[in-house]
Structures are given as C-alpha cells and as structure tokens.
VEXLODO-818480 format. One line per field, with one value per residue: x, y, z of N, C-alpha, C in turn. Coordinates in nm, 4 decimals, padded with zeros to 6 digits. Layout:
residues N
n.x	(X, ...)
n.y	(Y, ...)
n.z	(Z, ...)
ca.x	(X, ...)
ca.y	(Y, ...)
ca.z	(Z, ...)
c.x	(X, ...)
c.y	(Y, ...)
c.z	(Z, ...)
end
This chain:
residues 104
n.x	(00.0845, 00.0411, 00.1835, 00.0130, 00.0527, 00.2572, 00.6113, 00.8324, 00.8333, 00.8935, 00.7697, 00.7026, 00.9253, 00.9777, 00.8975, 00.6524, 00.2791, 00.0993, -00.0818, -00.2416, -00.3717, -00.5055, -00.6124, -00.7375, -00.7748, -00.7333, -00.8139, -00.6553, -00.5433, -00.2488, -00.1082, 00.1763, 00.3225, 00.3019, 00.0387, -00.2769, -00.5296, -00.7742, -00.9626, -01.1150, -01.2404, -01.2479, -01.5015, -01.6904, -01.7514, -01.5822, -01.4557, -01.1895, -01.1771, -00.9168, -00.6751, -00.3381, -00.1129, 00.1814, 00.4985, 00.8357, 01.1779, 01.4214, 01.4701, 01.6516, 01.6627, 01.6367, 01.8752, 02.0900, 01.9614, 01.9839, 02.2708, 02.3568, 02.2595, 02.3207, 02.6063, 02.6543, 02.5227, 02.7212, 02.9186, 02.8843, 02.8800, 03.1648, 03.3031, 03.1754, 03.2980, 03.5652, 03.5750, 03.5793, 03.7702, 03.9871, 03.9120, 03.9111, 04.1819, 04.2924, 04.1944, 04.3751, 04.6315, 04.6566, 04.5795, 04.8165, 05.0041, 04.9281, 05.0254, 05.2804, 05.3631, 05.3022, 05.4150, 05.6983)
n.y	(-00.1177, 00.2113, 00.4999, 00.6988, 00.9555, 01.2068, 01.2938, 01.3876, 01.2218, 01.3300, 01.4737, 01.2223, 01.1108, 01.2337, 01.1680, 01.2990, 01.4346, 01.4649, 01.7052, 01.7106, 01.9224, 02.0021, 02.1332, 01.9402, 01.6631, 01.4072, 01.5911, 01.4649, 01.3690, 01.2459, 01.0151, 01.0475, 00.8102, 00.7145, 00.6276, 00.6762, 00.8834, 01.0366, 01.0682, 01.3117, 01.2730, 01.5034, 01.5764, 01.7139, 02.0327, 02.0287, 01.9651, 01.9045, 01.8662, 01.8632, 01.7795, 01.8146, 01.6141, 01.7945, 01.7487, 01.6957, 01.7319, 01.4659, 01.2488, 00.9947, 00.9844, 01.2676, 01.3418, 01.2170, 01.2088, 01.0871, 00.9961, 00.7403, 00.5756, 00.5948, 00.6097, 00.3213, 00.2270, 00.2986, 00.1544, -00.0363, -00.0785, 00.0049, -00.1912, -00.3680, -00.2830, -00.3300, -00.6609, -00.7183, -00.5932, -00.7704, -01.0117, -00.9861, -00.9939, -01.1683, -01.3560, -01.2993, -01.3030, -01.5916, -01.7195, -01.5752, -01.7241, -02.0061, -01.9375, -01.9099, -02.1448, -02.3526, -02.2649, -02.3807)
n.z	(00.0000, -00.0788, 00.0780, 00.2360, 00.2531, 00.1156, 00.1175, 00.3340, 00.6321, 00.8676, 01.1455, 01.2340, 01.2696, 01.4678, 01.6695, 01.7122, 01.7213, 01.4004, 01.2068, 00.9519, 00.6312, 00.3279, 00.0266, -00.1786, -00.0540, 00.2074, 00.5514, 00.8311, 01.1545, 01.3016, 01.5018, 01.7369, 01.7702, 01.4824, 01.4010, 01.2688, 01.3822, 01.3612, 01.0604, 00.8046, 00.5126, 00.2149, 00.0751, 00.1011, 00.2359, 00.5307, 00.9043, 01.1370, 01.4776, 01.6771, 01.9252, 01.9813, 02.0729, 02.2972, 02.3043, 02.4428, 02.3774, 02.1906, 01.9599, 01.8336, 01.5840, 01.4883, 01.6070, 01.4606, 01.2074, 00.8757, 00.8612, 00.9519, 00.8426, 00.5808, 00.6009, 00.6470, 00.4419, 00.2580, 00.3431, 00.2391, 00.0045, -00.0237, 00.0712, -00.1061, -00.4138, -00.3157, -00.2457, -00.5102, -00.6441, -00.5361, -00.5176, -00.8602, -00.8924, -00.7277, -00.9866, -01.2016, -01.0752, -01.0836, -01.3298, -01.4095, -01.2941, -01.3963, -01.6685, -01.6392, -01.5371, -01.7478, -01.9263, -01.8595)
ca.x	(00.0000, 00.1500, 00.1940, -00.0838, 00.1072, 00.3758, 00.7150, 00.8853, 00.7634, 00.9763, 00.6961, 00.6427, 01.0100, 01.0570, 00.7830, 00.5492, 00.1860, 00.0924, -00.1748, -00.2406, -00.5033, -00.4639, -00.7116, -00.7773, -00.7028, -00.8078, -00.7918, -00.6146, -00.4414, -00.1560, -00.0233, 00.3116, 00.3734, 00.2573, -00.1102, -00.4086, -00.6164, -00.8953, -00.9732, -01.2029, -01.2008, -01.3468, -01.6112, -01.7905, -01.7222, -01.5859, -01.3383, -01.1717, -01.1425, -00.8347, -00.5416, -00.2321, -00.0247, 00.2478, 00.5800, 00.9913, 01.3178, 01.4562, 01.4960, 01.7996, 01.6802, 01.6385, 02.0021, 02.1650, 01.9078, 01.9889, 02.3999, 02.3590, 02.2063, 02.4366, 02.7268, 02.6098, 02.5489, 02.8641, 03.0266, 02.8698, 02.8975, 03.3029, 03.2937, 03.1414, 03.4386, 03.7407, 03.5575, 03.5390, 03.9067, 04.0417, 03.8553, 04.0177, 04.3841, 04.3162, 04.2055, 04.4896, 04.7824, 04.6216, 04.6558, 05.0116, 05.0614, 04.9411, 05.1161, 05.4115, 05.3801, 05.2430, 05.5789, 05.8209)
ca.y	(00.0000, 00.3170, 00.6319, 00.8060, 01.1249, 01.2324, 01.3729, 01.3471, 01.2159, 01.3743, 01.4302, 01.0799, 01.0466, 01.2833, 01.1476, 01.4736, 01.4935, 01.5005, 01.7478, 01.7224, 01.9910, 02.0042, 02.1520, 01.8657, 01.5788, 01.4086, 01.6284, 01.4099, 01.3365, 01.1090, 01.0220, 01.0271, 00.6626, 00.6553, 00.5534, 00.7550, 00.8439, 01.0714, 01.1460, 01.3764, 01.3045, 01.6230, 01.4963, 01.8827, 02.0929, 01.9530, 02.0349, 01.8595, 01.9787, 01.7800, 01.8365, 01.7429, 01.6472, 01.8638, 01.6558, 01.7706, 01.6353, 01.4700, 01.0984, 00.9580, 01.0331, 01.3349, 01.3681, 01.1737, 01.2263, 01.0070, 00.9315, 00.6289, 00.5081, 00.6493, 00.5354, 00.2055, 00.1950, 00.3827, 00.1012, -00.1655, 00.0271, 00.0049, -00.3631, -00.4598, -00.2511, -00.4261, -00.7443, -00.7473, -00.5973, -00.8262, -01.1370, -01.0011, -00.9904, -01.3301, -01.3982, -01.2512, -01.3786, -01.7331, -01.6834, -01.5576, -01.8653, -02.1221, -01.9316, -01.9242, -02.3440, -02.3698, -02.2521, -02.4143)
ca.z	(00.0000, -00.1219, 00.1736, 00.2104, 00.3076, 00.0585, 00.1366, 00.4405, 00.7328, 01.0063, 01.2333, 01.2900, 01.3441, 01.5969, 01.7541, 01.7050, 01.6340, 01.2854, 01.1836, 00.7995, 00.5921, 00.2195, -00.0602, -00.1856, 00.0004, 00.3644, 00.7088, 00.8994, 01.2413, 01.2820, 01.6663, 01.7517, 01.7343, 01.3504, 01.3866, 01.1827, 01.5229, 01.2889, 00.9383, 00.7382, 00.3609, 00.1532, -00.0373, 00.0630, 00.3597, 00.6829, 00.9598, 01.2209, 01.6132, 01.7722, 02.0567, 01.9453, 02.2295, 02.2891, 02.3424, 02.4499, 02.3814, 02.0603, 01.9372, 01.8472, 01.4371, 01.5195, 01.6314, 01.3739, 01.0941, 00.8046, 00.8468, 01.0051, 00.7114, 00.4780, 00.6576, 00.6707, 00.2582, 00.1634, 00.3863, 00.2041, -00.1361, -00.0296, 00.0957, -00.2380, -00.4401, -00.2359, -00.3268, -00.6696, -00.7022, -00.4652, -00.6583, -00.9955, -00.8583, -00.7531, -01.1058, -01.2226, -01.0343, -01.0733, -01.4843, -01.4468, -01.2206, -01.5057, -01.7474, -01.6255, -01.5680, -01.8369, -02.0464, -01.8016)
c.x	(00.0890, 00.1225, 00.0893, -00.0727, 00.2640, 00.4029, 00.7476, 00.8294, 00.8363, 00.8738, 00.7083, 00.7983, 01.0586, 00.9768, 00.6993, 00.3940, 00.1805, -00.0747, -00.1890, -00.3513, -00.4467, -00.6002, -00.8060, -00.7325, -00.7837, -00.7104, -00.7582, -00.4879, -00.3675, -00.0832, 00.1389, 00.3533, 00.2967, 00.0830, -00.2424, -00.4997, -00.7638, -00.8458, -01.0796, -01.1753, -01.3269, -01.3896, -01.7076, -01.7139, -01.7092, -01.4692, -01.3058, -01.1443, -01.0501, -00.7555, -00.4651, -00.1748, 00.1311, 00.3904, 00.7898, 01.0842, 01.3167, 01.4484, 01.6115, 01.7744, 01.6582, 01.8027, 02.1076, 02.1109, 01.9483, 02.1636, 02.4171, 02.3507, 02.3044, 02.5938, 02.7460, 02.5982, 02.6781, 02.9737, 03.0249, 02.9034, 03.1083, 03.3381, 03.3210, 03.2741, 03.5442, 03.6869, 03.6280, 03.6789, 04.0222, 04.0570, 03.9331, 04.1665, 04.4056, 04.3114, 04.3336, 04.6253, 04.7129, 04.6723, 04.7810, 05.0817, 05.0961, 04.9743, 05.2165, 05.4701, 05.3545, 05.3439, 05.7150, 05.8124)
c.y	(00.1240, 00.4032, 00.6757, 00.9953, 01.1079, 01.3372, 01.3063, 01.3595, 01.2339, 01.3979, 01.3127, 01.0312, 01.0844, 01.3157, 01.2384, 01.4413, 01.5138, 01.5551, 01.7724, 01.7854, 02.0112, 02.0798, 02.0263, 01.7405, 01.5673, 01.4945, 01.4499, 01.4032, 01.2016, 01.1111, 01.0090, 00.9245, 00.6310, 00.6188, 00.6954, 00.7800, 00.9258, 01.1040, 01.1985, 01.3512, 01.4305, 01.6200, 01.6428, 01.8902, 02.0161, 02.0652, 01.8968, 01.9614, 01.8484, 01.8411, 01.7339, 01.7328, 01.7352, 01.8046, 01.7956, 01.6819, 01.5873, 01.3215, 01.0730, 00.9703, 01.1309, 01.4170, 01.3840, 01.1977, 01.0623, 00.9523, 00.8454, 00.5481, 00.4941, 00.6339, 00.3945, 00.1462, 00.2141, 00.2405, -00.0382, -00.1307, -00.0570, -00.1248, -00.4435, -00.4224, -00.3264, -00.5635, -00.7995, -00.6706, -00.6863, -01.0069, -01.1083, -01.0032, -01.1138, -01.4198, -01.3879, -01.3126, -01.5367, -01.7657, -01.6742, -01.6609, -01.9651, -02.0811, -01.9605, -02.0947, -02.4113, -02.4117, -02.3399, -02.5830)
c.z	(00.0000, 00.0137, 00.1319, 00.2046, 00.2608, 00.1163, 00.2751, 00.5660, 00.8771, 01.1172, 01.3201, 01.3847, 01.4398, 01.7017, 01.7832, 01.6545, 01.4747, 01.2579, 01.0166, 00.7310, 00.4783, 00.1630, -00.1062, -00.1266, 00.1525, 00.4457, 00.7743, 01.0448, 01.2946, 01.4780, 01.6418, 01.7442, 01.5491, 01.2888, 01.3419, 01.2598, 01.4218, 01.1369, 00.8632, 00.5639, 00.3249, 00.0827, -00.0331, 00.1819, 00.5128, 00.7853, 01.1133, 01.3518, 01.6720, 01.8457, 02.0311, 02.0868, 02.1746, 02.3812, 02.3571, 02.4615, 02.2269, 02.1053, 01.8807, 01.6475, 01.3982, 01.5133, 01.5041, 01.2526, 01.0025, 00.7836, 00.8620, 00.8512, 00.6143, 00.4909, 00.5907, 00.5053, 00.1938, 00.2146, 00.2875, 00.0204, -00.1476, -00.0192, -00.0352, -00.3681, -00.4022, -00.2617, -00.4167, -00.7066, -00.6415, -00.5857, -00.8199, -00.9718, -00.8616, -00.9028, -01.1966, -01.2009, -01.0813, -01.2339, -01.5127, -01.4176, -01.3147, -01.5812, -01.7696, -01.5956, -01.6767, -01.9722, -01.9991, -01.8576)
end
C-alpha cells in the first residue's frame, strides 16, 4: 500500500503529532507513534477539532538524521568494491601462475 502522506515524514520520526489539511485531500491526524487516530475526507465541507499532544526532547533520528544510514550503505557500497578488485587480482595472479607453468 502506497503512503498516504507524501514527502517526508519527520513528524512521525521525531515522535510529534501530525496534523495534515490540504485543498484537496483528507484532514487528517496522525499520533506520535505513527497511527491515523482521525480522518475527514473532503467529499464537501468539513473540519476537524483535535489536541495534538504537545511533546519535548529529541529521538535519536532526530540527532543523527539520516547518516547512520548512509554510513552504513557507503560502507557496504566500499565492501562490495574491495571485493570485486580483490577477486580479480586473484584472477589474475592465478593466470600468471598457469602461465608461467604452463611454459616451463
């Protein structure tokens, strides 16, 4: 099931209230743990009345944002590189090996 709520969902990750009002599109509120607590779709005139809670302090993706992540790929990104030139050296010397027995 695709997102119902494009773009970035920082709210959710920094554990905040989500209050959502568009032109076209559902009124909706989202809790701090992720979950859809009301929604209004606008099929004609509506409105919602809610109380967001009102939260303090940060979360740890918050802090770090998205490096972790990006760490974590770039490492495997590099991993997979040293691999695959490691593996051709071996190919490599192994060739020169039976060449060189090859002639003797």
């Amino acid at each position: 099931m695709a997102n119902p709520l494009p773009g970035p969902q920082i709210p959710i990750e920094a554990r905040r209230d989500l209050i959502r009002a568009v032109n076209y599109g559902p009124l909706s509120r989202i809790d701090a743990a992720g979950r859809v607590r009301e929604r209004r779709y606008v099929n004609e005139p509506t409105y919602l009345v809610t109380a967001p809670s009102l939260r303090e302090g940060t979360t740890a993706f918050v802090l770090a944002g998205d490096v972790p992540l990006t760490l974590a790929f770039l490492g495997l990104v590099i991993r997979a590189v040293l691999r695959t030139l490691r593996e051709k050296r071996a190919r490599n010397e192994a060739a020169a090996t039976n060449g060189k027995t090859a002639e003797s």
